[in-house]
C-alpha positions as CSV (number, residue, x, y, z in Angstrom):
1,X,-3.6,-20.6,-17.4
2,X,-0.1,-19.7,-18.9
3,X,1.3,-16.3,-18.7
4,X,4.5,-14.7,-19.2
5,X,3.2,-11.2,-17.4
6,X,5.3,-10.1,-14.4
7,X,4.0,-8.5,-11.4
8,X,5.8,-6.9,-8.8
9,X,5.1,-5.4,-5.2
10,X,7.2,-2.7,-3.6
11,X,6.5,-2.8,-0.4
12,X,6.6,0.6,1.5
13,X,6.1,0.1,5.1
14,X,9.3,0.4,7.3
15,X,8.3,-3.1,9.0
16,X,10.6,-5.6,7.3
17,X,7.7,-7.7,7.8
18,X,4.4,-8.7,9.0
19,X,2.7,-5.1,7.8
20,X,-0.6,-4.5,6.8
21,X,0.7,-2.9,3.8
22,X,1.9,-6.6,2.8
23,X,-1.0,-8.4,3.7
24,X,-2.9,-5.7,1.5
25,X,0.1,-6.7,-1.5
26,X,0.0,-10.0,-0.8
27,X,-3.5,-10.8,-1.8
28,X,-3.4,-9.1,-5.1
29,X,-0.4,-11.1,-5.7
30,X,-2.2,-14.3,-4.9
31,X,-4.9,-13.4,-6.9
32,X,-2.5,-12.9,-9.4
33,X,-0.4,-15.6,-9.6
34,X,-3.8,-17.8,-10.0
35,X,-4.8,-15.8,-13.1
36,X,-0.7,-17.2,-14.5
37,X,1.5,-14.1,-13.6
38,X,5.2,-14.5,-12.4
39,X,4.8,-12.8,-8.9
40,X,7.6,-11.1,-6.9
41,X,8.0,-8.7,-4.2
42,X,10.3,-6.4,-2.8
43,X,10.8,-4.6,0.8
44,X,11.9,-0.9,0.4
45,X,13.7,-0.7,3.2
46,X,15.4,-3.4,2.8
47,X,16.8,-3.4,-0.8
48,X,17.4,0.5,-0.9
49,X,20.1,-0.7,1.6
50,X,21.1,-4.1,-0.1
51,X,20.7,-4.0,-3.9
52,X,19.7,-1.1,-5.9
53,X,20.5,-2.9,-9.0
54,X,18.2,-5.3,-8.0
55,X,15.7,-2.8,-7.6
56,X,15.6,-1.4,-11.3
57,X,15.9,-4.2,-13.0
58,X,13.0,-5.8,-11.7
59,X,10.7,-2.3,-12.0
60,X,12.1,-2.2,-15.3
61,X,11.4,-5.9,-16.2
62,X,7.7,-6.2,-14.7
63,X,4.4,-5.6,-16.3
64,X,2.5,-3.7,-13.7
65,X,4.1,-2.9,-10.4
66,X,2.4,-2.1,-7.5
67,X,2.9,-0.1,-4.7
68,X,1.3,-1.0,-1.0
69,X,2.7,1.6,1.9
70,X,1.0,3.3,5.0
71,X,0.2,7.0,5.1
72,X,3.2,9.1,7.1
73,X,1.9,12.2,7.9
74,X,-0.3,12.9,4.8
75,X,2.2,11.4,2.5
76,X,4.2,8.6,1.9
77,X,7.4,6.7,3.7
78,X,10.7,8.6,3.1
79,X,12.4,5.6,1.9
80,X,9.9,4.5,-0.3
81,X,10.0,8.4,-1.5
82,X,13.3,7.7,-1.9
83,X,13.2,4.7,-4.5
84,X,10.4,6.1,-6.7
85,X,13.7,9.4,-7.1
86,X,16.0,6.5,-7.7
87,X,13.6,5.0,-10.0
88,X,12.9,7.9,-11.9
89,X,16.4,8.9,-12.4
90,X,17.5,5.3,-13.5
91,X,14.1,5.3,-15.9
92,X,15.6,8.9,-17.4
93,X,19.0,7.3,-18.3
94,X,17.6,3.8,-20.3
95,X,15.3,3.4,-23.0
96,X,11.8,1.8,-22.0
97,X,9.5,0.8,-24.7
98,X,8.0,-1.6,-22.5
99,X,4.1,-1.0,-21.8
100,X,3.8,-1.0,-18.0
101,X,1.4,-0.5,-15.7
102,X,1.7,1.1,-11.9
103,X,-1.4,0.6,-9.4
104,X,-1.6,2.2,-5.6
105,X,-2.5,0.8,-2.3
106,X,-2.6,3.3,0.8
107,X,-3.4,2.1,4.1
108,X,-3.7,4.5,7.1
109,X,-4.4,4.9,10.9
110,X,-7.7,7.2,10.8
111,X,-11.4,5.3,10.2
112,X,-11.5,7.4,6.9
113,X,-10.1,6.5,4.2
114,X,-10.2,9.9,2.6
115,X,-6.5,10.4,4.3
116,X,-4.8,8.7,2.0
117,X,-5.9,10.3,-1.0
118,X,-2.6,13.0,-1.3
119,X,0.0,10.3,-0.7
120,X,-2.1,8.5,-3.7
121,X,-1.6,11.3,-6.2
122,X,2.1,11.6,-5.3
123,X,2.2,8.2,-6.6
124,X,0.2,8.9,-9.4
125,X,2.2,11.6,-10.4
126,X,5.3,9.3,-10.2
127,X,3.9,7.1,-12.5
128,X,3.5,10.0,-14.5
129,X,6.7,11.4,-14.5
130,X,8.0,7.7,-15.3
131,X,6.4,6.6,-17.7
132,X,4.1,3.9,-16.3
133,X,0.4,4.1,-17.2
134,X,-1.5,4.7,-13.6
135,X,-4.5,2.3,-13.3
136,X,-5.6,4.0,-10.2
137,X,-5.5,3.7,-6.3
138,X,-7.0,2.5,-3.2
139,X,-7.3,4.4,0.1
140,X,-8.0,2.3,3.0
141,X,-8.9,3.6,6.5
142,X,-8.5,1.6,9.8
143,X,-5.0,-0.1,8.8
144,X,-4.3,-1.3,11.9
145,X,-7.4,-3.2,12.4
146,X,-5.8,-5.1,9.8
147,X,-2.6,-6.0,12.0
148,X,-0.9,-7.8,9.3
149,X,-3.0,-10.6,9.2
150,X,-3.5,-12.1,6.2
151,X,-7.0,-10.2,4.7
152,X,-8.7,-14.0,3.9
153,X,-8.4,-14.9,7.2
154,X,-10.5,-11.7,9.1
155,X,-13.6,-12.5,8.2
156,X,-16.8,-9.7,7.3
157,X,-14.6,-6.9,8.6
158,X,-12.7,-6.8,5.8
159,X,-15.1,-8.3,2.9
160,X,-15.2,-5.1,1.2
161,X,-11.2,-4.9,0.8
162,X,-11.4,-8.6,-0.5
163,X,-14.3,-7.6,-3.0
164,X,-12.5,-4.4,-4.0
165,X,-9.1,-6.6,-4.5
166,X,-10.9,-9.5,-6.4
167,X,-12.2,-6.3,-8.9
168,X,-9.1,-4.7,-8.9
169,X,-7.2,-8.3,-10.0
170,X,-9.9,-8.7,-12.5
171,X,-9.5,-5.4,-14.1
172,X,-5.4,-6.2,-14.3
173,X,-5.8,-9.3,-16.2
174,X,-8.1,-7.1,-18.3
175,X,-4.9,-4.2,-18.9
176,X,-7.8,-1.8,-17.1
177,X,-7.8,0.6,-14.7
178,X,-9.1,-0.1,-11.5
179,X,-13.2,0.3,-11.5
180,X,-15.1,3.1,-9.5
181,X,-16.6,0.2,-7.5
182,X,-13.6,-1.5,-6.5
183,X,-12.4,2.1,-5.1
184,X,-15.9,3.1,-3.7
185,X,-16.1,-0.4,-1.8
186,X,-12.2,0.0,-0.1
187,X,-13.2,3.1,1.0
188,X,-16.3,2.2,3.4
189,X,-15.5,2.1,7.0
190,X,-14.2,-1.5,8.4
191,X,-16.0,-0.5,11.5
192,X,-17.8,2.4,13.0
193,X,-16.1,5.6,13.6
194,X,-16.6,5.6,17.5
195,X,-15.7,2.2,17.9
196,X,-12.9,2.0,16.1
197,X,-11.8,5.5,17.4
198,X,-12.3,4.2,21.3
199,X,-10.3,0.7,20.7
200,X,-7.2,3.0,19.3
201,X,-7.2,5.1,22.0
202,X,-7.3,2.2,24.5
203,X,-4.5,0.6,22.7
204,X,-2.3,3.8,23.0
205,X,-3.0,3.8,26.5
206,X,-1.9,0.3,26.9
207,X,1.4,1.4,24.7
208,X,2.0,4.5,26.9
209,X,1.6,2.3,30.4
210,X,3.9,-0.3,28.3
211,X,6.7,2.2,28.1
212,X,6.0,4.1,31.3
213,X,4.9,7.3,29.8
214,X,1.1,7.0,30.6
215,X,1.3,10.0,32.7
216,X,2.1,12.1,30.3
217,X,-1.0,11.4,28.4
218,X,-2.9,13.2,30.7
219,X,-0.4,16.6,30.9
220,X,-2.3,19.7,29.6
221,X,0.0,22.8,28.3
222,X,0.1,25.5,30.2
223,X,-2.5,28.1,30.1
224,X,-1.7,31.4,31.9
């Protein structure tokens, strides 16, 4: 299928690589480099600090960029904060008459994905501001279950992320916003509550003992 439609991934997390924030990107991307879009990516923290330039002209030049980044504390990374002001500020000095599109993916460390939902309209609102026509968001819970692994390769924990991506790539192709369904699906639990909550807590355990500070897990404040 030929296509001259870019598509580009800013990368939010502050892992250079192997995030689950890219392994979230990346999929869409495959998906749409099959359907004939030119495919690129960026890392935030990385070309904030290398090329700038770089950085606008390929936000400026794609079709429908979209942003994959964990949730810090309610909202997003402050480097990736940082590039959609940069963004907007270069966007207020040019002339755009370029249609472009802007999509969200929000991954965080709670079961629910409801968490994510604020750092989702702060990117919505960007888009906004920008002038990028917003085709939604997805809010996923249990990120870390994820672990950076490629999402194809995890099996029926994650087969309503792939059905929700494979919607969400469909609907691009389409120039459409992302469906209800493809947002309802993301949103369902990757695995119980309790179980995902007790193989966290085990794993901070293991990461206090790693780092000697296991006791400290245990230190109540004082109560007179």
């Amino acid at each position: 299928m030929l296509n001259d439609k870019k598509a580009l991934l800013l990368i939010g997390s502050l892992k250079k690589k192997n995030s689950t924030s890219e392994s979230l990107g990346n999929y869409l991307l495959e998906g749409l480099n099959d359907k004939g879009y030119i495919c690129d990516k960026l890392h935030i923290i990385s070309i904030l600090k290398e090329d700038i330039e770089s950085l606008f002209a390929k936000v400026n030049d794609a079709d429908i960029v979209i942003v994959s980044a964990p949730l810090y504390v309610d909202s997003l990374p402050s480097p990736l904060i940082r590039a959609f002001e940069l963004i907007g500020k270069n966007r207020e000095e040019r002339i755009n008459s370029k249609k472009q599109s802007f999509i969200s993916i929000v991954n965080n460390g709670f079961p629910e994905s409801f968490h994510s939902n604020t750092a989702l309209k702060i990117c919505e609102t960007f888009a906004d501001k920008v002038g990028f026509q917003w085709f939604g968001g997805l809010a996923i819970g249990g990120g870390p279950a994820i672990n950076s692994m490629p999402i194809k390769n995890l099996g029926g924990m994650t087969r309503n992320i792939v059905k929700s991506l494979d919607i969400t790539i469909d609907a691009i192709t389409k120039n459409e916003s992302i469906p209800l369904e493809a947002i309802n699906l993301v949103s369902k639990e990757m695995i119980p509550s309790w179980l995902y909550t007790l193989i966290a807590s085990r794993g901070w355990k293991i990461q206090a003992k790693k780092f000697n500070a296991h006791k400290s897990l245990y230190i109540k404040p004082y109560i007179r």
